[in-house]
C-alpha positions in Angstrom: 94.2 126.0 75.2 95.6 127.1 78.5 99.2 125.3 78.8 99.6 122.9 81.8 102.6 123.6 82.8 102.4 126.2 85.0 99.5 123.9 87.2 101.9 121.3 87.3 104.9 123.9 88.6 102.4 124.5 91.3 101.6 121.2 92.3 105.1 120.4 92.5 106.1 123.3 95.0 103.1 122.2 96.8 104.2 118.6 96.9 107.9 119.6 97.7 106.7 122.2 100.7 104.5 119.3 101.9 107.9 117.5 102.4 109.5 119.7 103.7 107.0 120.7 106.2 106.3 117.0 107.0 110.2 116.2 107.6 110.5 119.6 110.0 107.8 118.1 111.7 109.4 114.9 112.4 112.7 116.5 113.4 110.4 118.3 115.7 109.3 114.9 117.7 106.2 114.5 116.0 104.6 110.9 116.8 102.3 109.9 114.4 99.5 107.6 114.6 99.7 104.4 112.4 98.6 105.6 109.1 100.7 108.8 108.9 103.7 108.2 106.8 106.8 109.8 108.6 108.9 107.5 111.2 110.8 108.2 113.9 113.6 105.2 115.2 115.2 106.8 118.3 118.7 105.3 118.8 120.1 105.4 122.0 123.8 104.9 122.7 125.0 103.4 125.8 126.5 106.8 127.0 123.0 107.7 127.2 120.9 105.5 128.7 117.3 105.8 129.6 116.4 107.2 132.9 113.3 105.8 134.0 111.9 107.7 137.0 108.7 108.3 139.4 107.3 111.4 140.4 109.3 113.2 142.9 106.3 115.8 144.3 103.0 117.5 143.2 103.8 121.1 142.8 100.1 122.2 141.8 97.2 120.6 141.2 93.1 122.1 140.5 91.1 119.8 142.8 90.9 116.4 144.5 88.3 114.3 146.2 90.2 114.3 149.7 90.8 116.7 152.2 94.2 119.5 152.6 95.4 117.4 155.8 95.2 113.8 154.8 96.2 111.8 152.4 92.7 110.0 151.4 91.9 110.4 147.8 94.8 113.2 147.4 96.2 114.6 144.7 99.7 113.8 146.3 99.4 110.1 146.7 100.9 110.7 143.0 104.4 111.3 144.1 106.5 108.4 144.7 106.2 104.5 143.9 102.8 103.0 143.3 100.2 102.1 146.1 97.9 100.1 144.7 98.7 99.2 141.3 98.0 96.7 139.3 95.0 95.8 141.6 91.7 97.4 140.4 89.0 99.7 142.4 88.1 102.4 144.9 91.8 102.8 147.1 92.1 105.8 149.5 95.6 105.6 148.5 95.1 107.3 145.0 94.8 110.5 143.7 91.2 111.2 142.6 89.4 114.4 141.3 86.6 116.2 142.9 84.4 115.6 140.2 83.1 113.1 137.1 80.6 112.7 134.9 78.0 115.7 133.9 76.4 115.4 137.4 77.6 118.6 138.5 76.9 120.6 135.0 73.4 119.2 135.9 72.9 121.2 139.4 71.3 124.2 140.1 74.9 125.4 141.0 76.4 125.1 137.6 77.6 127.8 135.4 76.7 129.2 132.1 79.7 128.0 129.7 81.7 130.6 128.2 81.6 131.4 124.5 84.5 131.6 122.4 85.9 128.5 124.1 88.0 126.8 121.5 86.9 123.4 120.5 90.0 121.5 121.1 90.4 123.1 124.7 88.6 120.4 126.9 90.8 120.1 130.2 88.6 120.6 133.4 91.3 119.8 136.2 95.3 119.3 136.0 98.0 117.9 138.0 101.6 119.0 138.3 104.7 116.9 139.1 107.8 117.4 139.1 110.8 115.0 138.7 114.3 114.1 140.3 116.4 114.4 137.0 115.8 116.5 133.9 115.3 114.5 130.7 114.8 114.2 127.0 111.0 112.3 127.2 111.1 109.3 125.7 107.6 108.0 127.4 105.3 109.1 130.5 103.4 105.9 131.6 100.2 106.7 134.1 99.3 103.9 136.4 95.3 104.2 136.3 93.6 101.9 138.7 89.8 102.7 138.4 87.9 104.0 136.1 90.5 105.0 133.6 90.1 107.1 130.1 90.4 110.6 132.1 93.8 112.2 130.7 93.6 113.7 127.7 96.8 116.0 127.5 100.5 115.7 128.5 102.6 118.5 128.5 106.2 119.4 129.5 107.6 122.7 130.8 111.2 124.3 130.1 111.9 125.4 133.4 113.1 123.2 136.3 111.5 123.6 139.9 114.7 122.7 141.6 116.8 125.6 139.7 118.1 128.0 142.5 117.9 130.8 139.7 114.2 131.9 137.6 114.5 130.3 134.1 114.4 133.4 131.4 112.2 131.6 129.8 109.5 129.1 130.7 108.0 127.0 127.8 105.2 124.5 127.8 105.4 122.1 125.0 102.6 119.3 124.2 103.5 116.0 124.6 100.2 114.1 123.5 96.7 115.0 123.5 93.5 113.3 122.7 89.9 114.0 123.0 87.8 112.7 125.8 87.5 108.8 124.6 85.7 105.9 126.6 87.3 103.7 127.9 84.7 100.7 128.2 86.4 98.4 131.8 86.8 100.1 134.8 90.1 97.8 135.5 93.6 99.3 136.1 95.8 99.8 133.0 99.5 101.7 132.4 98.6 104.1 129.9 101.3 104.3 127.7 100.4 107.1 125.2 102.7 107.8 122.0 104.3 110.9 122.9 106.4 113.5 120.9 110.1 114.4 121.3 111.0 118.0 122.2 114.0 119.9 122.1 114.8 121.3 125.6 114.9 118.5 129.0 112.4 118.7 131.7 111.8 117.8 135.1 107.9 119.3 135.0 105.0 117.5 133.5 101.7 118.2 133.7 98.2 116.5 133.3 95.3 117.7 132.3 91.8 115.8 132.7 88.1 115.9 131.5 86.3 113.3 133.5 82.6 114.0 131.6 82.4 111.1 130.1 83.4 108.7 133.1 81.0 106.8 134.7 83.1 107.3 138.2 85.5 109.0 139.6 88.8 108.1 138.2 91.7 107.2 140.6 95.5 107.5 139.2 98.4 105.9 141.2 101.7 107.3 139.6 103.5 108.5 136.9 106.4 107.3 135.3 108.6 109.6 133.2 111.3 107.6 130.7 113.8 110.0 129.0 117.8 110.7 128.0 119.8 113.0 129.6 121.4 114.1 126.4 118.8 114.5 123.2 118.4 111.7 121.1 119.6 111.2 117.6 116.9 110.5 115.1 116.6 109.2 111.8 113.9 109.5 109.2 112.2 107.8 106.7 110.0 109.7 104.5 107.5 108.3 101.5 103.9 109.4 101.0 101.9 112.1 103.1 98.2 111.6 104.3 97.2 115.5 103.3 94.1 115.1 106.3 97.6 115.6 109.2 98.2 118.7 107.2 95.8 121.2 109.0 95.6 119.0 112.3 99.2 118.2 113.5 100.4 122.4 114.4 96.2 123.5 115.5 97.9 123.8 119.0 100.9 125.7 118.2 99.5 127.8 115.7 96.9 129.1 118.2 99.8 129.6 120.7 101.3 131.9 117.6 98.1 134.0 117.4 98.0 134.7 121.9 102.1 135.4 120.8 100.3 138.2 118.6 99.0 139.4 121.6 102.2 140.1 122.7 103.2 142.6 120.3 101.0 145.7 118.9 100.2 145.4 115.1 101.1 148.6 113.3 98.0 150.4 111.6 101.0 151.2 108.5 101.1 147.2 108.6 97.5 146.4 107.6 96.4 146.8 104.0 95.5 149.9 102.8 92.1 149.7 100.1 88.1 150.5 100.0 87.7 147.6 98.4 86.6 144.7 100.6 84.1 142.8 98.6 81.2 142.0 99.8 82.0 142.9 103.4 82.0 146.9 102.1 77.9 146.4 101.6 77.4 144.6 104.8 75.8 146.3 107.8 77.9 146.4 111.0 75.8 144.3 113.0 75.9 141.5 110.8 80.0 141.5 110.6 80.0 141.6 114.1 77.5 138.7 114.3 79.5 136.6 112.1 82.8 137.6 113.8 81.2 136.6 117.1 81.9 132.8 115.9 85.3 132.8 115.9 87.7 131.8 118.0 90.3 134.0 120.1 93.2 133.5 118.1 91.5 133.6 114.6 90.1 137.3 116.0 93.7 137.9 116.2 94.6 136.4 112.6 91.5 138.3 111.1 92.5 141.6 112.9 95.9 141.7 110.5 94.0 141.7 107.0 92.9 144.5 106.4 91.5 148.0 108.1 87.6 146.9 107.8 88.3 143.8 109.6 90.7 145.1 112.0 88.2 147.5 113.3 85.4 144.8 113.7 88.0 142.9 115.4 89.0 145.6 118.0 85.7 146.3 118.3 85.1 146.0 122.4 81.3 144.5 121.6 83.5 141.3 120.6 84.8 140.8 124.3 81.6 140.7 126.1 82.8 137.5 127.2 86.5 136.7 127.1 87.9 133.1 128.1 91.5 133.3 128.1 92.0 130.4 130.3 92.6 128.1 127.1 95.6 130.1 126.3 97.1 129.8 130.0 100.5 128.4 129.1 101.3 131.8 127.1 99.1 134.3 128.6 101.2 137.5 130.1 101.2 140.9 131.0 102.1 141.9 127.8 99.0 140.2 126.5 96.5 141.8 129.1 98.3 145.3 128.2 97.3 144.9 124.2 93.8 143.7 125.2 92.9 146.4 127.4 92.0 148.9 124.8 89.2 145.9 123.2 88.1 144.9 126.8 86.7 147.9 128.1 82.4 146.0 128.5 84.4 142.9 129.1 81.3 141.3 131.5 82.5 137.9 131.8 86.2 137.1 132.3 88.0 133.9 133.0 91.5 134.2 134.0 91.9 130.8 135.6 95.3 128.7 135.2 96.5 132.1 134.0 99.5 133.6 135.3 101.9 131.4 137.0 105.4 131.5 137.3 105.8 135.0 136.8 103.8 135.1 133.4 101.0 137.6 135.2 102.7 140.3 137.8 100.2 141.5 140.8 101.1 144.9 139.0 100.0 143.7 134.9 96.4 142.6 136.2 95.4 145.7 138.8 96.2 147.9 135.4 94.1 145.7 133.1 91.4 145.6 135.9 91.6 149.4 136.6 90.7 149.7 132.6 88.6 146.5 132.4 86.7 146.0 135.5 84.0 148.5 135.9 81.7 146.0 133.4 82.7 142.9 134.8 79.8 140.5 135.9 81.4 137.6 136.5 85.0 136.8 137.3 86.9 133.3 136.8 90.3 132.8 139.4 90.3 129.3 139.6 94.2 128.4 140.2 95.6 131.9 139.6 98.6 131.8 141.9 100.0 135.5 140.9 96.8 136.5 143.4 97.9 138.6 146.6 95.6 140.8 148.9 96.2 143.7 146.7 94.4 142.3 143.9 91.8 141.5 146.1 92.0 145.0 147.0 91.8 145.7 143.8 88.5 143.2 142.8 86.4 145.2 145.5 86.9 148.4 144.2 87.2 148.4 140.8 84.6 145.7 139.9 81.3 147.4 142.0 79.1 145.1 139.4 80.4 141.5 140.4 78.3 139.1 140.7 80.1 135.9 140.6 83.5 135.6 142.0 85.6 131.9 141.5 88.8 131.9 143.9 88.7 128.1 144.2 92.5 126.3 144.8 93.8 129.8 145.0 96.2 128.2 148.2 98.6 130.9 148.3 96.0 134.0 149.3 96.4 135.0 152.6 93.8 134.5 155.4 93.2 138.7 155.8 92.9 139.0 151.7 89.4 137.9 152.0 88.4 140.9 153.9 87.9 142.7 151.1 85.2 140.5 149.7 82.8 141.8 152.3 82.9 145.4 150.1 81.7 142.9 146.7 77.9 143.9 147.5 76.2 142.2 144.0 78.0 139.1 144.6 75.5 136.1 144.3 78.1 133.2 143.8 81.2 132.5 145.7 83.7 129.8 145.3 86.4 129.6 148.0 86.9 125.5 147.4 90.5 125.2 148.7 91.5 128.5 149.9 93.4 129.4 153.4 90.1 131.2 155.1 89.8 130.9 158.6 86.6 129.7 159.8 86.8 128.7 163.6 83.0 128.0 163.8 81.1 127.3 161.0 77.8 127.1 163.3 78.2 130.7 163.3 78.4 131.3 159.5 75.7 129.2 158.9 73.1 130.8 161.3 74.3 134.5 159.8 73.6 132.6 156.2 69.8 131.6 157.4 69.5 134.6 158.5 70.4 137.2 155.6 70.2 134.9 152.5 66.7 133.9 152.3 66.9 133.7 148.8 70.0 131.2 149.0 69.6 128.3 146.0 72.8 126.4 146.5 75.2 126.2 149.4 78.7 123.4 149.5 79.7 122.8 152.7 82.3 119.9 151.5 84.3 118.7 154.3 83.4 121.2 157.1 84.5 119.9 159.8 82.7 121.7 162.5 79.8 122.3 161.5 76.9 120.9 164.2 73.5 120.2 164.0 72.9 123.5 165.4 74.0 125.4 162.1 72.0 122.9 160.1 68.9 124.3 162.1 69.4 127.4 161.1 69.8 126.8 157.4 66.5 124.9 157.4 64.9 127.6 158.9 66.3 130.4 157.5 67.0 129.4 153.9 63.6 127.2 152.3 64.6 127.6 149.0 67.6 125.9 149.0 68.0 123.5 145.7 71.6 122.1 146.3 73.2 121.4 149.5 76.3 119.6 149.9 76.9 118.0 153.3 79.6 115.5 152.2 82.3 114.8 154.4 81.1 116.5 157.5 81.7 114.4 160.5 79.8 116.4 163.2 76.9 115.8 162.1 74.5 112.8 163.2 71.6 111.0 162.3 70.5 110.8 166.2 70.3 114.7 166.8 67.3 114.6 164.2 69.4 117.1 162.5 68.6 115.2 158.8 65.3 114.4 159.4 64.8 118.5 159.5 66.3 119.0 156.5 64.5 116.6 154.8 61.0 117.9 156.5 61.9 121.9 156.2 64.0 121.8 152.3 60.9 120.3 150.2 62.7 122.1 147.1 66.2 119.9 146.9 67.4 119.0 144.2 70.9 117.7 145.2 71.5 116.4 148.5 75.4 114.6 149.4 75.8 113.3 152.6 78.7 111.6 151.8 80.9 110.0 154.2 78.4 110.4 157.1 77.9 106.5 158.9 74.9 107.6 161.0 72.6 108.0 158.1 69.4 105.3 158.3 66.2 104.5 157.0 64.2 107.0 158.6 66.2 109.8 157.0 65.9 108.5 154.0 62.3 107.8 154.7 61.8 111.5 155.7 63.2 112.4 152.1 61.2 110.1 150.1 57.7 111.7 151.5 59.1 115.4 151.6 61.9 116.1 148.8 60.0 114.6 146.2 62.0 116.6 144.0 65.4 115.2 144.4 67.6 114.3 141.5 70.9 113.3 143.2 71.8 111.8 146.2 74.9 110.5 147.8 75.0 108.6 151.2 78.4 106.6 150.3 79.7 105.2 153.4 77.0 104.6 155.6 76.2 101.3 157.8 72.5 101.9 158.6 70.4 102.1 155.3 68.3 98.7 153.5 67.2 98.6 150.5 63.6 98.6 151.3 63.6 102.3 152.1 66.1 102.9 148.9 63.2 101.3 147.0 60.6 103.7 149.1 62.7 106.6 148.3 63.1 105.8 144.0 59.4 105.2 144.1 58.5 108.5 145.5 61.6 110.5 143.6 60.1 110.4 140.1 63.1 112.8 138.9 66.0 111.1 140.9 68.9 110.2 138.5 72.1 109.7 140.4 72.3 107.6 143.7 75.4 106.9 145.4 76.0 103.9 147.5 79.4 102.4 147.2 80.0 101.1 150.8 77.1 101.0 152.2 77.4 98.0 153.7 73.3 96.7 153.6 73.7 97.5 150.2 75.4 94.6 147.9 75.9 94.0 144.3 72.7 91.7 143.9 70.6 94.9 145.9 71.6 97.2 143.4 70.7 95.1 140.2 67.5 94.5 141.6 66.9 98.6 142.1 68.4 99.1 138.8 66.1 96.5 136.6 62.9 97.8 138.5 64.1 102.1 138.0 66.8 102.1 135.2 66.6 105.3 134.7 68.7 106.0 137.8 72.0 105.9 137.8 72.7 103.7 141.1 76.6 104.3 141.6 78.6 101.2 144.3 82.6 101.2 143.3 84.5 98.3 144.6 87.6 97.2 145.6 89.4 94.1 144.5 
């Protein structure tokens, strides 16, 4: 009979790591929910009081609803005390997103996801802000006055904005996160999540957001950061452990270790000599690579350190058809592009967005990886990549002759003249330039030189142009009848009494996605003019305007069999009891009217 003993021994070293990992993670901050066993009692002494504190300034941000020169629905209606808060609805003085829900997933205009995007990574948008003092966190409170639910992740960063002198190093350290959860009322609340302690003060915190599951836009107010200026003192009380936290609690930082594995080269002495792999020895290629196609980034990375057989599957360039490093943004440098160059040579799709700020990515580090890298690429992803200068624009156009898809969008810093070189990007089908610095004096002109060399043109956002006339709008009718998606929203040129919808609607029989958001001079006879021509349509929005009933809303959801998503919070013919009535007799549109209390 096989002695117990030596199980027993095992168990008990497994028990006694167990507590020692579980007590290292509570020295660590850890905040654990209600039925994990470890807790933390901060004590504070008078000499170091809490400093409670608002927002100081939003340093960066991904997107908002309003526009660069106002304050409407901004992003930096953030900073400071709160506006609205604790009264509930649709302010002008918050900070709101450009997007929610799944509408825009939905649209002709939306892209293919990219694989390999780790599970727990859900943030769509983020918001910077920094702080007046640098603190130990003790709480962040968000002031959410409509349609909370929306943050899922709080983070804090090492290095302080206000420091004359570059940090030599800049860490980003999760506070909380959570996945996307409903929140069922729509009513303001201070969101006071549990947050962890960390060991280095901070001035920086940053949001991130995932709005899909909202059922409007959300609107936050301000941000509250509590903390100590010196670190607190904790004591601990240990008993039981629930083994599920095990694997859980460190997912985050253990993928942050494997992108650190990018950072250094693994030694082929390092990895395991042997002909003996098992199974995997009488596997054909193909099907290792098809099963290694599953995995994750980092675990490519983990795998890659096993053994020779693996390693070569791992490095094996067919795995980085499509690479998303965006996830990995907070640790992503050019030491990591430099060891992925040699597996990224058919890289097609590459998302580099977040990526790169604060020094992490050099103008220098990404023209070499692109110079390797880019003659494949098919699509490339920018979104928020401050490092970008003209010369890596320079760079794009002639080392990427394949690209098809180029995102620049909230890339504020890029000079006006960068975007010459965009002209030399002949493939390109899809261009975002949301919230860039190019000069358009006339966008009448733009449009008539779009109707007439992009017949083929599906989608086209013209979000808050503020020129553009009803002149331009003849000439993409005209010139472009297979248009799907237009975006008109925010456009205050335009007017109902030029006729300039009523061509649209008559000359566009394929939309799919009209917004004409913002514009008052919409009325029933453009919406009329819709119902017997775009009988197609599957979202419209005419927030804002004064001259449409609910007759020829009712004319318009009987015609538009497909129609899913109608806006028409503040149109002022349209009250609460209109829209009940619409949605009993067509509930399966989604008929959208925010209020304010």
């Amino acid at each position: 009979m096989t002695p117990v003993f030596p199980m027993l021994t095992v168990l008990t070293m497994f028990y006694y790591m167990c507590l020692r990992r579980r007590a290292r993670t509570a020295a660590r901050g850890e905040m654990m929910n209600s039925h994990r066993t470890i807790v933390s009692n901060s004590r504070t002494s008078p000499l170091n009081a809490e400093v409670v504190q608002y927002a100081k300034e939003v340093v960066d941000f991904s997107s908002h609803y309003g526009g660069e020169n106002s304050m409407s629905y901004t992003m930096w209606n953030l900073a400071g005390i709160p506006n609205v808060f604790p009264s509930s609805g649709d302010f002008t003085q918050t900070a709101v997103f450009r997007t929610y829900g799944t509408w825009w997933d939905q649209c002709p205009s939306a892209s293919l996801p990219f694989k390999r995007t780790p599970p727990n990574f859900q943030s769509q948008d983020y918001v910077e802000l920094t702080f007046e003092q640098q603190v130990y966190p003790t709480a962040v409170h968000i002031l959410e006055t409509y349609h909370p639910g929306a943050v899922i992740r709080i983070l804090a960063c090492s290095a302080n904005p206000y420091s004359p002198s570059p940090p030599a190093e800049v860490r980003w350290e999760s506070l909380w996160s959570e996945r996307p959860t409903k929140v069922n009322a729509s009513q303001a609340r201070q969101f006071k999540p549990c947050i962890k302690q960390i060991n280095f003060p901070t001035n920086l915190i940053r949001l991130e957001i995932n709005s899909s599951i909202l059922d409007y836009y959300t609107e936050l107010d301000a941000v509250v950061l509590h903390g100590t200026k010196d670190k607190p003192v904790l004591s601990l009380k240990t008993s039981l452990i629930d083994m599920n936290d095990l694997e859980d609690d460190d997912k985050d930082k253990q993928d942050g270790c494997a992108v650190n594995s990018l950072n250094k080269k693994f030694s082929n002495a390092a990895i395991r000599e042997g002909s003996n792999n098992g199974y995997f020895d009488q596997l054909p290629y193909e099907l290792i690579q098809l099963i290694l196609s599953h995995l994750t980034l980092p675990d490519l990375c983990r795998l890659a350190q096993t053994c020779r057989l693996l390693n070569q599957h791992c490095c094996d360039p067919l795995q980085y058809i499509h690479l998303n490093l965006q996830p990995y943004w907070a640790k992503l440098s050019d030491t990591s592009l430099e060891f992925l160059q040699a597996r990224c040579t058919l890289v097609q799709w590459l998302n580099l967005s977040w990526t790169g700020n604060r020094g992490f990515i050099s103008v220098a580090g990404f023209s070499r990886f692109l110079k390797i890298c880019g003659s494949e690429l098919v699509r490339l992803e920018l979104s928020c990549s401050h490092f970008l200068n003209e010369t890596c624009l320079e760079v794009i156009s002639e080392m990427c002759p394949n690209l098809q898809e180029l995102n620049l969008s909230s890339c504020d810093k890029l000079p006006p003249q960068a975007f010459n070189h965009i002209a030399k990007l002949c493939s390109l089908k899809r261009l975002v330039l949301y919230r860039t610095k190019i000069e358009i004096e006339d966008y009448d002109v733009i449009a008539s030189m779009i109707g007439a060399k992009c017949k083929n043109l599906r989608t086209l956002d013209l979000w808050r142009c503020k020129n553009i006339t009803e002149n331009g709008i003849a000439e993409l009718a005209s010139g472009c009848p297979l248009l799907e998606e237009l975006d008109l929203g925010w456009c205050p040129t335009l007017q109902s009494s030029t006729g300039c919808f009523t061509r649209l609607a008559r000359q566009l029989p394929n939309l799919q996605k009209l917004f004409l958001t913002a514009n008052r001079s919409v009325c029933d006879a453009d919406i009329e003019e819709l119902a017997s021509n775009c009988t197609r349509l599957r979202q419209l929005d005419i927030l804002g305007t004064r001259m449409v009933s609910p007759a020829s809303l009712r004319k318009l959801l009987e015609s538009c069999k497909d129609l899913s998503l109608l806006d028409v919070s503040f149109c002022s013919q349209i009250d609460n009891r209109a829209v009940l009535e619409l949605s009993a007799s067509f509930p399966k549109v989604f008929i959208k009217k925010s209020f304010t209390q």
